[in-house]
N, C-alpha and C positions, 0 to 999 in steps of 0.2 A: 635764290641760292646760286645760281647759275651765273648770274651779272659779281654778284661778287666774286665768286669765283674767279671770274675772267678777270675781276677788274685787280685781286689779288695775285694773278698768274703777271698780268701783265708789268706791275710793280715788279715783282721779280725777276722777268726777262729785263724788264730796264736797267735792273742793277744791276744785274749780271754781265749785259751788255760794257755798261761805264767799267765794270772789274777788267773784262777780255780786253774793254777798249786800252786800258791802261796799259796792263800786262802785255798788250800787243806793242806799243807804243816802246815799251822798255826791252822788247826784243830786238822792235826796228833797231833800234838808237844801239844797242850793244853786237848787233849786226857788222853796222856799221861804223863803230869803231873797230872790231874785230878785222873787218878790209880795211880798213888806216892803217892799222896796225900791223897789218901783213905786208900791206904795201912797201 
């Protein structure tokens, strides 16, 4: 039970991870228009 466990936690951190990565990626990017934009 244990090993799936993990192996099902781990699946989830991984997608989780791709969503934050995303999400994170869409903050850079609107970051950095926002100083364009100021500029």
């Amino acid at each position: 039970m244990p090993r799936s466990g993990h192996f099902e936690t781990a699946v989830f951190l991984c997608n989780e991870v791709k969503r934050s990565q995303k999400f994170t990626a869409q903050m850079f990017i609107a970051q950095m228009w926002g100083k364009k934009l100021k500029l």
